[in-house]
C-alpha positions as CSV (number, residue, x, y, z in Angstrom):
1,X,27.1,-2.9,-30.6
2,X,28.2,-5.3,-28.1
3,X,30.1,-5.1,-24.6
4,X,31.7,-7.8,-23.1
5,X,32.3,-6.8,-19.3
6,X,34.1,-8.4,-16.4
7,X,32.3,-7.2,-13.3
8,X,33.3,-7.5,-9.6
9,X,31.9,-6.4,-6.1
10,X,33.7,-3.5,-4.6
11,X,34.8,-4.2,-1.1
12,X,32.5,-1.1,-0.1
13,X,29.8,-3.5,-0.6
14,X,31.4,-5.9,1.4
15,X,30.3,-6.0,5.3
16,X,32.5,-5.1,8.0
17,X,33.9,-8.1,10.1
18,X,33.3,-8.0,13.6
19,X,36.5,-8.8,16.0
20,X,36.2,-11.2,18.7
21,X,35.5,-8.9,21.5
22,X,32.4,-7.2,19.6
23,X,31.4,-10.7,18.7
24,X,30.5,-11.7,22.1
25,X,29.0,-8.4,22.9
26,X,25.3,-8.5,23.5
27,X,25.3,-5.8,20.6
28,X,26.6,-8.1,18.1
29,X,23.6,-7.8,15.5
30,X,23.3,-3.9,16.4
31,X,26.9,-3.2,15.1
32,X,26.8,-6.7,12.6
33,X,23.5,-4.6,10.9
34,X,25.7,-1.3,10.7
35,X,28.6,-2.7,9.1
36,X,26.3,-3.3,6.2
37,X,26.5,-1.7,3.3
38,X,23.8,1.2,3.6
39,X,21.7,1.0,0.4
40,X,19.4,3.8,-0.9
41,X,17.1,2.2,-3.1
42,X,17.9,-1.6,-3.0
43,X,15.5,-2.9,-4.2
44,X,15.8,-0.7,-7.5
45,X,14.4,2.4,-9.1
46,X,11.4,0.7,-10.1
47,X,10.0,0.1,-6.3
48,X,12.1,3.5,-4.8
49,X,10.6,6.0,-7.7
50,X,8.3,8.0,-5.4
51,X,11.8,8.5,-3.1
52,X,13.5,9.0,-6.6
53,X,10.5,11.5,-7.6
54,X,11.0,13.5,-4.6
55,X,14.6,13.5,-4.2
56,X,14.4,15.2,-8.2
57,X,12.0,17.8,-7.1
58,X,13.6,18.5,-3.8
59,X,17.6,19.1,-5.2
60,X,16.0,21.2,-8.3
61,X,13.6,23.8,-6.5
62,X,10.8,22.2,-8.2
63,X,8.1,22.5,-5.1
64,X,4.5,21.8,-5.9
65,X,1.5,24.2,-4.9
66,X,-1.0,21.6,-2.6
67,X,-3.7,23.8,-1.9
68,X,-7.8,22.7,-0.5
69,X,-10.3,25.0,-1.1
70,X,-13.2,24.8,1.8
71,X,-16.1,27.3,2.7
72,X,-20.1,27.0,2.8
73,X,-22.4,26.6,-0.7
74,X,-21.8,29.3,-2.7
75,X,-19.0,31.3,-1.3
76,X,-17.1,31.5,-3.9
77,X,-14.7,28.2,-3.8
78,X,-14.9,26.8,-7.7
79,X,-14.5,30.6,-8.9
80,X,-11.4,31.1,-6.7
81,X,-10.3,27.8,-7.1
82,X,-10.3,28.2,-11.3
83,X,-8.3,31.6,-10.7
84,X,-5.7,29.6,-8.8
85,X,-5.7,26.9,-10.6
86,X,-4.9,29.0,-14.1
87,X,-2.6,31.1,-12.3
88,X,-0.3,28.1,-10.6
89,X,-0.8,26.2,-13.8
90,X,-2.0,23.2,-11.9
91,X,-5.0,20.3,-11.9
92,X,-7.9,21.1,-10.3
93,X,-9.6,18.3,-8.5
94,X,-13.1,18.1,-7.0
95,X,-16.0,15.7,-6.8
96,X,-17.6,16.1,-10.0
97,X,-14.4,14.7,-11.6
98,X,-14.2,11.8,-9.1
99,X,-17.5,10.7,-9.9
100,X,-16.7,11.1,-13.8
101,X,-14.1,8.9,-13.1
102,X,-16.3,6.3,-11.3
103,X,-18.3,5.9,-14.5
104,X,-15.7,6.2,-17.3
105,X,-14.5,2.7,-15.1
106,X,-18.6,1.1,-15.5
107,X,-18.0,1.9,-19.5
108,X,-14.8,-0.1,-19.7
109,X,-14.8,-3.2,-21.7
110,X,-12.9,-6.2,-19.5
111,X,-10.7,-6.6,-21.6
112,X,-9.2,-3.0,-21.3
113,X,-8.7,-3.6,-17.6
114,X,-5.3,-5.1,-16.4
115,X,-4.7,-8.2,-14.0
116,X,-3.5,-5.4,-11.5
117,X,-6.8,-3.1,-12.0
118,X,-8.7,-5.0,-8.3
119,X,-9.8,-1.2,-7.4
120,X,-11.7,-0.8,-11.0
121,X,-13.7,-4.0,-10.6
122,X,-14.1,-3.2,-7.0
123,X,-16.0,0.1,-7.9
124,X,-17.6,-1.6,-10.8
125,X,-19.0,-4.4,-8.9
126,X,-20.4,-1.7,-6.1
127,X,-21.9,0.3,-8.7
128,X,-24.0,-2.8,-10.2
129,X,-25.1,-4.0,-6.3
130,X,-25.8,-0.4,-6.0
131,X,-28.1,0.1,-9.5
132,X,-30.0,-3.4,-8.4
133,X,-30.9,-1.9,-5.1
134,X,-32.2,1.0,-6.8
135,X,-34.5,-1.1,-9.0
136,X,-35.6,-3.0,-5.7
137,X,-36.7,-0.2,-3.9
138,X,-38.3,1.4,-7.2
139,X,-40.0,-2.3,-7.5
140,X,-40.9,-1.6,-3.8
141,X,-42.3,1.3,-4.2
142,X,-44.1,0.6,-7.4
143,X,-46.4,-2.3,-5.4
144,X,-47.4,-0.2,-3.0
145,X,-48.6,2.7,-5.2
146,X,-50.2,-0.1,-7.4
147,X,-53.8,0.6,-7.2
148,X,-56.0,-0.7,-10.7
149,X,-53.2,-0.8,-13.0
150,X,-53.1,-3.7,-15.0
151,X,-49.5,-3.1,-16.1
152,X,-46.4,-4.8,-14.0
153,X,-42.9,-3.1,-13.4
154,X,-40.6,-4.6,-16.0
155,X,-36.7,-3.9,-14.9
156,X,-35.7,-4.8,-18.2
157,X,-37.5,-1.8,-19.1
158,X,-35.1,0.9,-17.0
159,X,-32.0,2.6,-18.1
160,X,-29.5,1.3,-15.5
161,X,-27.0,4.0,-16.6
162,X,-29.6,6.8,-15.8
163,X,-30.1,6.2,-12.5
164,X,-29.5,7.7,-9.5
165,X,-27.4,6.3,-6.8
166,X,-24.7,7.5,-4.2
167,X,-21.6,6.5,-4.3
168,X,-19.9,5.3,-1.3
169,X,-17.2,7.8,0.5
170,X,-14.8,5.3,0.8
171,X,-14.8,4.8,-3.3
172,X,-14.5,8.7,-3.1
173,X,-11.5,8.7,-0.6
174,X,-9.6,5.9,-2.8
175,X,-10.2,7.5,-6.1
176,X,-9.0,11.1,-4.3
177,X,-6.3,9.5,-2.9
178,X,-5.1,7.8,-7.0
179,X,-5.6,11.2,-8.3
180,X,-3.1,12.9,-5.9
181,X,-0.5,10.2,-6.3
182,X,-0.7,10.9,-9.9
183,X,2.5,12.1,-12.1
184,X,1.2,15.7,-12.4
185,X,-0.3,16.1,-9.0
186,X,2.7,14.8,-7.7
187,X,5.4,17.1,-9.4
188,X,3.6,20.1,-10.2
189,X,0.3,20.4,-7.1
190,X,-3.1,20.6,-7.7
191,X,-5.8,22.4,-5.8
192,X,-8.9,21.0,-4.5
193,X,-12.3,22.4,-5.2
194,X,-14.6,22.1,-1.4
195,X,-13.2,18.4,-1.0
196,X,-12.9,16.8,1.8
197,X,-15.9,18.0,3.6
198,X,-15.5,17.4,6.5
199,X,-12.4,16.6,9.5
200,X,-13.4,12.9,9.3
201,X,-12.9,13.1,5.4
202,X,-9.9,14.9,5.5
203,X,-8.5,11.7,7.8
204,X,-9.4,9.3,5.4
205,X,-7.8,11.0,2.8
206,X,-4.6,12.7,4.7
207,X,-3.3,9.5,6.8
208,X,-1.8,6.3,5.9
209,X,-0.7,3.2,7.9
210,X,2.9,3.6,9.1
211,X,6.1,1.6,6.7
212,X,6.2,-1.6,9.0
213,X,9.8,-3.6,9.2
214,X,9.7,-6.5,7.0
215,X,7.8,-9.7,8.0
216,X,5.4,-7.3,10.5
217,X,1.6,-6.1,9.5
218,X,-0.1,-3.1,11.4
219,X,-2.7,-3.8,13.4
220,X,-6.1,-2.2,12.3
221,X,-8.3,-1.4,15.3
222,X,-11.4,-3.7,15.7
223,X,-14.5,-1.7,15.4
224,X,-17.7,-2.4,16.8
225,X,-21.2,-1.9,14.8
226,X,-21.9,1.9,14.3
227,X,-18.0,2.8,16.2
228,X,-16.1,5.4,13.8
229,X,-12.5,4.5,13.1
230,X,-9.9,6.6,15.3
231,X,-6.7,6.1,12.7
232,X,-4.9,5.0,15.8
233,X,-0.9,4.3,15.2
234,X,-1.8,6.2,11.4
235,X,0.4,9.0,10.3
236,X,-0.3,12.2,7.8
237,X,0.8,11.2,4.1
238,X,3.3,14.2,3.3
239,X,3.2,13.6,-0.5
240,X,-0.3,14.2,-1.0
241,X,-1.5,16.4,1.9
242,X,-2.1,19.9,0.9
């Protein structure tokens, strides 16, 4: 089926006109910028659906359970954090799945990641500088244990899968961060099992750089060598923070 319509701007839409006296006021772009038309979402529903997404939640009762789980080894945060989780019907988050996430991304072919998809090559590319460091300091320590052995240590030889490395907190903070901003996390909660750690953690995860006016950039503090970051001018991320 086919519509053929004849569309035309309602004067709502229209700016305001200024008279002559506010013209040559020294307000003139105060009041010129408030006779605008006052859009919501202006830019569309595609680049306004976390607004959209909230809005729907908000105006339908629909509030999700945030909850962080924190205590010691062993005092009982994973058992009470599966009883909450069951009984609020929401994802449970914690480190073990972050870090399952890390290498479901060193198992993807290229191909299955998008043009978009910098973060996933990001962690890839840290995980491979991380396995190569690990075969350095086993080639290290292999030379200096190396008494009569005629053998050599052959890289080619090790599993680089199997090995054990750390991966970096601030991987662990974005991928924390992409699992709260998720559609279920985001509409129905979640509950997270002893992570963040710490204060510091919690800060990486919690705050975000402030909306800036168009055409303006924040201004990240310079830190020295070995100077923690003080989230200056940052503010608390109210969609994710439990």
């Amino acid at each position: 089926m086919t519509i053929n319509l004849k569309m035309k701007a309602s004067d709502a839409f229209k700016a305001i006109p200024l008279t002559p006296e506010q013209e040559e006021s020294e307000e003139a772009d105060d009041i010129r910028k408030k006779n605008e038309f006052q859009w919501h979402t202006q830019k569309g529903i595609i680049k306004k659906v976390d607004v959209l997404n909230a809005e729907f939640n908000l105006f339908r009762g629909l509030n999700p359970v945030k909850i962080l789980i924190t205590g010691p080894p062993a005092s009982g945060k994973t058992f009470y954090t599966d009883l909450l989780a069951k009984y609020y019907n929401i994802p449970k988050v914690n480190v073990a799945m972050l870090l399952n996430e890390v290498w479901r991304f060193t198992k993807m072919d290229e191909e299955a990641i998008g043009e978009g998809d910098d973060f996933i090559r990001e962690v890839r590319e840290k995980v491979e500088e991380l396995r190569d460091k690990e075969i350095e300091r086993m080639q290290e320590e292999y030379d200096a244990q190396k008494k009569d052995s005629d053998e050599d240590f052959d890289p080619e030889s090790i599993n680089r899968e199997t090995l054990k490395i750390r991966i970096p907190e601030d991987i662990l903070y974005k991928l924390l961060k992409t699992h709260l901003n998720h559609n279920d996390c985001r509409n129905r909660g979640y509950i997270l099992d002893g992570y963040p750690r710490s204060f510091k953690d919690a800060q990486h995860c919690f705050l975000r750089t402030p909306d800036m006016p168009e055409g303006e950039e924040f201004e990240e503090e310079e830190l020295e060598e070995g100077q923690e970051k003080t989230f200056k001018g940052y503010i608390v991320d109210t969609k994710i923070i439990p």
